[in-house]
TORMIVO-534143 format. One record per residue: x, y, z of N, C-alpha, C in turn. Coordinates in steps of 0.02 Angstrom, whole numbers, plus 50000, padded with zeros to 5 digits. Atoms other than C-alpha are relative to their C-alpha. Last residue first. Example, Ala and Ser with C-alpha at 12.3 -4.5 7.8 and 13.67 -1.06 7.14 Angstrom:
<lotors>
499584994149997506844994750357499615005550037/500454994150000506154977550390500455006050000/
</lotors>
This chain:
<lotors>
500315005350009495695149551665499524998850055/500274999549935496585164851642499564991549985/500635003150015498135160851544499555003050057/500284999649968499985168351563499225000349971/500354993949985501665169451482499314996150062/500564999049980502875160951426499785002350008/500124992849977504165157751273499414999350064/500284997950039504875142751184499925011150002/500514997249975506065134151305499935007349966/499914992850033507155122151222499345002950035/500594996949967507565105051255500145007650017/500144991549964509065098351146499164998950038/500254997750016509355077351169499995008249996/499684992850009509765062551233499935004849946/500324996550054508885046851276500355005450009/499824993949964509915033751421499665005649900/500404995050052509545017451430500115006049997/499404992550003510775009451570499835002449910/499994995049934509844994051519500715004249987/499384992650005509404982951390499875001850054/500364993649958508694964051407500315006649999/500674996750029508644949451283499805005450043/500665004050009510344943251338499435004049958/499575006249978511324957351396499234996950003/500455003450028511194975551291500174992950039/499385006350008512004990351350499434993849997/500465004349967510935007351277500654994150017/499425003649994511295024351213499524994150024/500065004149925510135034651116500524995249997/499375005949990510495049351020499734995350054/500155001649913509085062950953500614993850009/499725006750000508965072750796500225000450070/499314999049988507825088150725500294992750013/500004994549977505815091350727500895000250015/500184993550045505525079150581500375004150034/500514999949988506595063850680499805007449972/500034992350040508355058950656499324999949999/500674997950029508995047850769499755006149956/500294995450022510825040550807499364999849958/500404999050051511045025850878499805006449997/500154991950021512295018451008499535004849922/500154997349936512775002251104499735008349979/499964995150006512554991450917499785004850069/499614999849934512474973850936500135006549991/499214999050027511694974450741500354999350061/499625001750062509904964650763500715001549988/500255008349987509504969750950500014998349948/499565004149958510214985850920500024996150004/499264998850044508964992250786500684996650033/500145004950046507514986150891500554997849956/499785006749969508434996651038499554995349955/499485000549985508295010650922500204995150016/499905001950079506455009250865500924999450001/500105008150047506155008851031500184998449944/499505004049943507285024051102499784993649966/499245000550002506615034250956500144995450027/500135003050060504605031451008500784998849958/500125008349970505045034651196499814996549922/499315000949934505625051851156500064992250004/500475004949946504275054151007500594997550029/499565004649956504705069550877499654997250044/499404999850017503715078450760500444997050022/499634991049967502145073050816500775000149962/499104999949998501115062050687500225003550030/499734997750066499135061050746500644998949996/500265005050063498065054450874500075003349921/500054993250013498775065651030499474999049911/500234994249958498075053051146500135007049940/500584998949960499135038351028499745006150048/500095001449924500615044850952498974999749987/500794997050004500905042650761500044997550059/500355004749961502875040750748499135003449988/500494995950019504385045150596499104996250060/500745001649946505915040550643499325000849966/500464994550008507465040150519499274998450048/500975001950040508745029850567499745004650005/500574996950005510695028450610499444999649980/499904995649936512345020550650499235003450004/499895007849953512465005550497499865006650078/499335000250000511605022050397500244993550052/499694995350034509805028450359500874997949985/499275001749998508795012950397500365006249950/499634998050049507135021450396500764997650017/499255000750018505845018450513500514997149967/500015002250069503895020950556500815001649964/499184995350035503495020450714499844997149945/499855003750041501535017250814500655003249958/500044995950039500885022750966500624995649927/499435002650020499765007851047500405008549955/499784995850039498135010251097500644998150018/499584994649967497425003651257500395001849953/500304998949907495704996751187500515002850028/500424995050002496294999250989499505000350074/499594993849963497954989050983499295005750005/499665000849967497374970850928500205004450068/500245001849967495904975050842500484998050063/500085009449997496624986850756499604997350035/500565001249992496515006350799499854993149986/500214997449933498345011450812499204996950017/499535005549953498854999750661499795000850078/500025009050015497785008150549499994997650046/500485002149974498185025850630499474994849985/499925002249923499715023050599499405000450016/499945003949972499265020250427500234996550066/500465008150026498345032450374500334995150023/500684997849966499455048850470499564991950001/500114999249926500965041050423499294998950040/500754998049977500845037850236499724999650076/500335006349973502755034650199499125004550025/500614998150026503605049650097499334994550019/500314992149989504975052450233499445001249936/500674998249970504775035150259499805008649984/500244992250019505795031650097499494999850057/499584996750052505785011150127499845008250002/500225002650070504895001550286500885005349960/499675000450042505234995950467499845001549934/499995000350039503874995250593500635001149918/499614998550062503874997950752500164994249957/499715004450048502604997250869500385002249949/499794999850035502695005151066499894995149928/500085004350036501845006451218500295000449937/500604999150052502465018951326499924994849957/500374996749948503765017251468499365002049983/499524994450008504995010251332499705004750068/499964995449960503824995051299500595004650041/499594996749926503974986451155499835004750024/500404995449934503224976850998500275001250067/500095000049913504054975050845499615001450042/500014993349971503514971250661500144998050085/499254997850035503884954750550500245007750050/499675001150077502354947450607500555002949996/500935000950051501664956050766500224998249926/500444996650078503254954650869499354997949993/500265006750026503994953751051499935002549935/499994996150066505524964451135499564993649952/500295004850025505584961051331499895003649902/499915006949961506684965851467499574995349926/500305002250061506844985551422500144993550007/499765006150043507504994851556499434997049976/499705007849964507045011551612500154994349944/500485003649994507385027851541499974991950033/500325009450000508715037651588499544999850002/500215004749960508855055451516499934993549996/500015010850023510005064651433499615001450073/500355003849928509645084051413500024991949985/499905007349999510575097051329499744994850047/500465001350060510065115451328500114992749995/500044995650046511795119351413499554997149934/499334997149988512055104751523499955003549930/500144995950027510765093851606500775005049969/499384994649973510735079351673500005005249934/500124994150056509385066451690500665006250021/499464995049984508835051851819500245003849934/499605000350064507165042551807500715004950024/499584992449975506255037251956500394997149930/499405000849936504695025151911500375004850002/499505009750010503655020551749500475001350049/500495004949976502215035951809500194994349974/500594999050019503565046951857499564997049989/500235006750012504955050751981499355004249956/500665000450033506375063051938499304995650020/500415005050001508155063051992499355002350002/500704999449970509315078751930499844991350014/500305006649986511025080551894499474999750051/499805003150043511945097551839499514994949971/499644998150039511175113051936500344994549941/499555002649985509605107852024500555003449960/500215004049961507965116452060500754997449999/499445001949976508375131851975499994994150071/500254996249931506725135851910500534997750053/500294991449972507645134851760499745003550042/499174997949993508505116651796499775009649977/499855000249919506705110851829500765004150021/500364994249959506195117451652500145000050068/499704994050019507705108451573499375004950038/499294998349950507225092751679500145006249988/500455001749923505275092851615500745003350042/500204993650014505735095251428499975003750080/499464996450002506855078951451499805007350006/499425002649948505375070351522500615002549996/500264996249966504215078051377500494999050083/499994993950016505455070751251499655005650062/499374999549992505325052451326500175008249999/499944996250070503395052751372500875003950007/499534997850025502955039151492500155004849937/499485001149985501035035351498500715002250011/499715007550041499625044851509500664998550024/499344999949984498345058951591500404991249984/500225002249939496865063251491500744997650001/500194996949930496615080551427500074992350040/500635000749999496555074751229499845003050062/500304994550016498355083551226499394998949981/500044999050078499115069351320499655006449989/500855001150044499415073051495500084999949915/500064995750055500955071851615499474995949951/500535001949985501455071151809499835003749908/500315000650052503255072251830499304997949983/500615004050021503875074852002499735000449932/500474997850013505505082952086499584992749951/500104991849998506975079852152499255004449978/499635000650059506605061052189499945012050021/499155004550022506215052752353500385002549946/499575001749959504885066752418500534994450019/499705008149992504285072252254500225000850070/499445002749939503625089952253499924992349983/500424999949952502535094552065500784995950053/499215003549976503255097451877499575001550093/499884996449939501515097651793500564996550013/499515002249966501525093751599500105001850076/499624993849938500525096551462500154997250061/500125002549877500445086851316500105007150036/500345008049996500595088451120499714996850066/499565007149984500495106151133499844995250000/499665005150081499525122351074500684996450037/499564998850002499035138251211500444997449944/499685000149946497225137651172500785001549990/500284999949921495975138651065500295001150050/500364993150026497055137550895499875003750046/499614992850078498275126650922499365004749985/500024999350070497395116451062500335004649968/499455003450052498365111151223499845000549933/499414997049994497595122151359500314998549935/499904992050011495955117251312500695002549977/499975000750096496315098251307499905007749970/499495000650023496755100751476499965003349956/499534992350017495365113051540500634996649956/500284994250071494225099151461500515006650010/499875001350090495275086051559499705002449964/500745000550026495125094651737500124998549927/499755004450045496795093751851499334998849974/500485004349987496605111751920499854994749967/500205002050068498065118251968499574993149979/500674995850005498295121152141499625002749941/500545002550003499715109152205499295003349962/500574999249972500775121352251499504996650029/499935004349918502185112052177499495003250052/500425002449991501395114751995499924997450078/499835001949929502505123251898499444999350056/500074995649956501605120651725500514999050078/499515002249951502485116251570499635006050061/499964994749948501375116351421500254996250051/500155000749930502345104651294499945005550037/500004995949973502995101751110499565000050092/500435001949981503995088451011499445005550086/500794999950026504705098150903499444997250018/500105002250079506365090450944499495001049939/499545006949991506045093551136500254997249915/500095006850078504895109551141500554994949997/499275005650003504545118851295499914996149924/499825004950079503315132551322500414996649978/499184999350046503115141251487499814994449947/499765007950036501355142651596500685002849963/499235000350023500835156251725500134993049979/499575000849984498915156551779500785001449947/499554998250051497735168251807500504996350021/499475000249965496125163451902500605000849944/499405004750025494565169351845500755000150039/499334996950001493135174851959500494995449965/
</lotors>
């Protein structure tokens, strides 16, 4: 006997996401149905999918999968995708709290608009000339010229498979000094092991890299699937009161048997 479920479609900058409600519990966490769910052809088509599930310190729960089927780190975009679906099943009306698998995040919502906090950022190392940071996801950025004709695909996944970064993978940026205020993104996520249009937690780093050279509390992003703002206060070598902002947009749903 199949079971029929109810999913929704979220996208964050293009960055995309099945969104199941999940407080049941009764969805079945199986990484071939993931990776099912999440192919473009086969299936429904997203970079991740996403259960929103009971919290009992936060309003609700974030629990979320790459689109290989196995379940990962922080994902900035999918975390904003997460609030705007919680704020449809009318969980909260302005200001939400969250926990997920880097801790409780907080988030507010307000006509399609979604800032969320991320946590703080304590440490910012390099690999030669390139950054390395964690954002809630592993992070490298990279700096070059014209990314928007930069060889993404090949050379993030270079960098992704190293010797360095190829046992827990690494997702890798690729950014564009557009303006003393702005940059161009461009990321190759690990799990989904390609370029997504947008990367929540891939912005914020390449941002607070950008900060940590100009003292700069504010950065505009521009990423394929549209543009993103992060804030940040900076003391010593540590940021905080992070905060990613953003549209989140819900696609269309419907209903799977699985």
């Amino acid at each position: 006997m199949q079971n029929i479920l109810q999913f929704y479609k979220y996208h964050g900058t293009g960055n995309d996401f099945v969104m199941i409600d999940n407080r049941d519990l009764e969805f079945p966490k199986n990484k071939d149905l993931i990776k099912h769910m999440c192919d473009r052809r086969f299936g429904i088509g997203g970079d991740g999918l996403i259960l929103l599930e009971n919290d009992a310190q936060a309003d609700f729960k974030m629990v979320y999968y790459n689109s290989d089927g196995n379940e990962s780190t922080m994902c900035g975009n999918g975390g904003r995708c997460l609030v705007a679906f919680a704020h449809f099943l009318d969980l909260f009306e302005e200001k939400a709290t969250f926990t997920a698998v880097d801790g409780l995040h907080e988030a507010s919502y307000s006509k399609g608009n979604v800032k969320l906090k991320m946590i703080d950022v304590a440490d910012i190392s390099y690999d030669g000339e390139n950054a390395v940071l964690n954002t809630g996801s592993p992070h490298f950025v990279m700096f070059v010229d014209a990314v928007k004709d930069f060889p993404v695909y090949t050379k993030g996944n270079e960098i992704r498979n190293n010797d360095t970064y190829c046992s827990e993978g690494i997702n890798v940026n690729f950014v564009e000094k557009l303006s003393d205020h702005s940059l161009f993104v461009r990321t190759y996520e690990r799990g989904v092991e390609d370029e997504t249009f947008s990367c929540g937690t891939g912005a914020t780093a390449s941002a607070l890299v950008f900060m940590k050279d100009t003292g700069l509390t504010a950065v505009d992003v521009k990423v394929l699937g549209g543009n993103l703002k992060i804030h940040a206060r900076q003391s010593g070598s540590t940021f905080s009161d992070i905060w990613l902002e953003g549209p989140a947009v819900q696609v269309f749903s419907g209903k799977i048997s699985i």
